[in-house]
N, C-alpha and C positions, 0 to 999 in steps of 0.2 A: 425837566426830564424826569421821570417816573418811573419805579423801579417793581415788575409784579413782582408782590406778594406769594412766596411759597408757602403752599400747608405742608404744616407734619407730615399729614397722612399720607400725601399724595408724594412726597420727597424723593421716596428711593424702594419704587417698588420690586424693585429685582433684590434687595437686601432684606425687605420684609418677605419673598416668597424664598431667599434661601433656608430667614430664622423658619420659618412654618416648615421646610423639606427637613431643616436640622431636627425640627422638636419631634417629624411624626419618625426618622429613623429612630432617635431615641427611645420613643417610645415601643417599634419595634425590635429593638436590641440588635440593629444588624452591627453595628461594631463592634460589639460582646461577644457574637458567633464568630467573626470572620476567623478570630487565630482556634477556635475549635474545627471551621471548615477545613484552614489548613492543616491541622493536625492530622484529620481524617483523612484528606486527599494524600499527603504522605505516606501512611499507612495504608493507604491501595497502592500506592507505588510501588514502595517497599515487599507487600504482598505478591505483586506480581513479578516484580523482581529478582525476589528471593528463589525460584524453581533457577531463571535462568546463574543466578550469581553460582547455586552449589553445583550445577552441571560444570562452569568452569574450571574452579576448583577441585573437584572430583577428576577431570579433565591430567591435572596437574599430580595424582597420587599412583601409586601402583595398585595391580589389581586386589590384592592380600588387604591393603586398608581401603579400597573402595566398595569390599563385599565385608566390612563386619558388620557385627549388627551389636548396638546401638555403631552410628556413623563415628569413623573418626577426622574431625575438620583440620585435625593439627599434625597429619601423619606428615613426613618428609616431603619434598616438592622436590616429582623430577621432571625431565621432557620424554619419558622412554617413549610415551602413548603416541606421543605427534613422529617419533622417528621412527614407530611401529606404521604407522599411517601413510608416510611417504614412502615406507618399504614394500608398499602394498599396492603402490604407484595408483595412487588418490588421482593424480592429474585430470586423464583423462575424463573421468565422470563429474570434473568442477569443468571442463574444457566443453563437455557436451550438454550441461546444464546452462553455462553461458551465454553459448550457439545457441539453444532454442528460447530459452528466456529472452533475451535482449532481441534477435531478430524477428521474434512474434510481438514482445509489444513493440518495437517499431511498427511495425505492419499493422499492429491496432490502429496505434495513432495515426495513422496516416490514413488508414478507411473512417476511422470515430469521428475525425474532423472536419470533414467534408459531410459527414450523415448529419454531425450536430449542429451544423452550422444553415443545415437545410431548414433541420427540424426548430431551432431557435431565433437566428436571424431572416432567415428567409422560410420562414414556416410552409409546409406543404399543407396539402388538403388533406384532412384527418391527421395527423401528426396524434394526436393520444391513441391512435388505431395502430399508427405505426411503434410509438413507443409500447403498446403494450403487448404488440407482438415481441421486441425486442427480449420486453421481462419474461413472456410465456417462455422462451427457450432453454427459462433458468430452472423454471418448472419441475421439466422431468430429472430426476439423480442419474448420478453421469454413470453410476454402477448398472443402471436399466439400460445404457445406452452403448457399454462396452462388446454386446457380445456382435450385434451388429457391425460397430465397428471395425473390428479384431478380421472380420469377415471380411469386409470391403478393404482392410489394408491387407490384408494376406489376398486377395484374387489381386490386386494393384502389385505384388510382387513390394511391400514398403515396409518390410516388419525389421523389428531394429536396423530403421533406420532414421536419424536425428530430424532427417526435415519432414517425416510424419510428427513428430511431436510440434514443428515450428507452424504445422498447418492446424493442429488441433489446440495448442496454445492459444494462438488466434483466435479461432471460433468461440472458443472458452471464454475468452477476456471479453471480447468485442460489445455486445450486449451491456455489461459496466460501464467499460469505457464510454460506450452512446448515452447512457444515462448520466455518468457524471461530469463531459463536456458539455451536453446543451446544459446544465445547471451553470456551468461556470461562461461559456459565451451569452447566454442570456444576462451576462451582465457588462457586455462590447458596448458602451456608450454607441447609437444606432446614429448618433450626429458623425462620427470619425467616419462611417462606413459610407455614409451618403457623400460625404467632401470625397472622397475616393473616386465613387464610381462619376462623379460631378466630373472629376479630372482625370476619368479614362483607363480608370487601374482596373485589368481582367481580375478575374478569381481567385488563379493563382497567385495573384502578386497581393491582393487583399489577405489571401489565406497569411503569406509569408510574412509582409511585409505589417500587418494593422492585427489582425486578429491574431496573432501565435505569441507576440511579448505582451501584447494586453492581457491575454487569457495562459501566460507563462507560468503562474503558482498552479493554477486548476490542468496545467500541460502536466508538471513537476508530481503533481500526486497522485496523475492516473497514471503514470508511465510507470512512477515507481511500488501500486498499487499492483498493477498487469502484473509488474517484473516479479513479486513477491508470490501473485497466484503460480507463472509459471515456475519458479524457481523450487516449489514446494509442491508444486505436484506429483502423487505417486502413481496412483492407481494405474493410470495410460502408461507412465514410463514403465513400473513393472511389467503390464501384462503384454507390452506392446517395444519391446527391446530386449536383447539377451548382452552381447557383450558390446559390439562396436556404440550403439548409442544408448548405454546407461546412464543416467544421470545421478546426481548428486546422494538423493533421498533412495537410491535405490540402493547405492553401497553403503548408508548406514543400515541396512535389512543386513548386511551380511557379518557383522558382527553378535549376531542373534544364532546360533549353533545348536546343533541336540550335543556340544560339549556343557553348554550353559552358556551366560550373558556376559560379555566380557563387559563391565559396566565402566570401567576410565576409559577403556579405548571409544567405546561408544561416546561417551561423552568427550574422550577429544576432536572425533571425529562430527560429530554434533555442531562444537565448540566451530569448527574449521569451516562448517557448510553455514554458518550460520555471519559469519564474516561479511561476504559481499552484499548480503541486504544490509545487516547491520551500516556497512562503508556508507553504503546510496542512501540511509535514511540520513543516517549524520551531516552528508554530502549535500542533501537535500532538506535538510531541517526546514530554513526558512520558510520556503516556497512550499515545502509541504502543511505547514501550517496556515499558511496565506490560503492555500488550494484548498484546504478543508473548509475551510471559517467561510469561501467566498460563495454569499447569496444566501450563507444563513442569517444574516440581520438583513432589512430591506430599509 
């Protein structure tokens, strides 16, 4: 019995193409940058950070140390700004930013998903015609588009009133949303969807039951993507509500005075509206990261 012969060279070729990957980083230095990379990426963080970190704290001082000049970071900490705020009965316009936030991107996703799933898995004829009608919508500035509309909701008898903004939320978002589901159902393994219809499953129950927890991180980051446009939108809730449906972004304008800028109250009030995105992104960490990342490597 006879035993072959191994050569050297031929030994252990996955350990000679790791030394050859080791020698050519080396020689590009990427180990040597990566704690510079991090240091830098930090330093945008931080940057970006920094506007929201001193709005809070600002948040937290009385008016007298939040207008000197140079800033003072170390004046006393009280709550006066937030008990000034709930005496001003904040409620309703977090009640009515809510209402049309969260019920219009519902209503996204519920039309996105069935358009993207035409345009992706079940492709129509022309689909780049159709998506690029979608993006032309985003085209014109919605300031072009206001006076129009001001019009058709004042003859419709809808002016401050909440479910005009839940309808123009909607038209708002939709367009996004259609472009950043078919990215992420374009990546529905098409084997799961064929064993489906094999064994009889209508649309609906494909949509519900295969496509919504496969395509669950890219669901996560448009909804909370939609909820963030509506939830910051000004311009419509200004020009297009007076008192029963103002929203959020509209009562922090009324901290703005020909008395002057009350600038902590503003900033707690800021501080306040700025809570339930913050809640959803945190809420939604994972799956928002998952949602972004999906379909950018192939």
């Amino acid at each position: 019995m006879t035993h072959a012969a191994t050569h050297p060279a031929t030994a252990a070729p996955g350990a000679r193409l790791k030394k050859i990957v080791r020698r050519k980083d080396d020689r590009n230095g990427s180990p040597r940058l990566s704690p510079l990379w991090t240091f830098v990426t930090w330093l945008a963080t931080l940057a970006f950070f920094a506007p929201v970190a001193w709005m809070v704290l600002t948040s937290f001082h009385q008016e007298a140390d939040a207008a000197t000049n140079p800033p003072t970071p170390f004046a006393p900490v009280t709550f006066d700004q937030y008990k000034l705020l709930f005496s001003r009965d904040v409620t309703p316009f977090l009640l009515n930013s809510a209402m049309a936030s969260i019920i219009s991107t519902l209503l996204v996703l519920a039309l996105a998903v069935p358009a993207a799933y035409a345009l992706s898995i079940k492709p129509v004829k022309k689909w780049t015609d159709v998506m690029f009608f979608f993006l032309s919508t985003k085209f014109l500035p919605a300031i072009a588009a206001l006076l129009p509309i001001y019009l058709i909701v004042k003859d419709a008898g809808m002016l401050d009133n909440v479910w005009t903004l839940v309808i123009l939320y909607t038209a708002m978002n939709l367009p996004i949303a259609v472009w950043m589901m078919r990215s992420f159902l374009a990546e529905v393994p098409k084997e799961i969807l064929e064993a489906a219809e094999v064994d009889g499953a209508r649309l609906l129950t494909v949509l519900w039951r295969i496509v919504a927890p496969v395509a669950m991180p890219g669901l996560a980051a448009t909804s909370l993507i939609c909820f963030i446009f509506s939830w910051n939108e000004f311009m419509f809730a200004v020009n297009l509500t007076a008192t029963n449906a103002s929203t959020a972004p509209v009562f922090l304008v009324g901290f703005i005075t020909s008395e002057g800028l009350f600038l902590a109250r503003l900033c707690a009030a800021a501080t306040l509206v700025s809570l339930p995105v913050l809640i959803a992104g945190f809420a939604a960490q994972d799956k928002l990261v998952r949602g972004l990342s999906l379909g950018a490597v192939k």
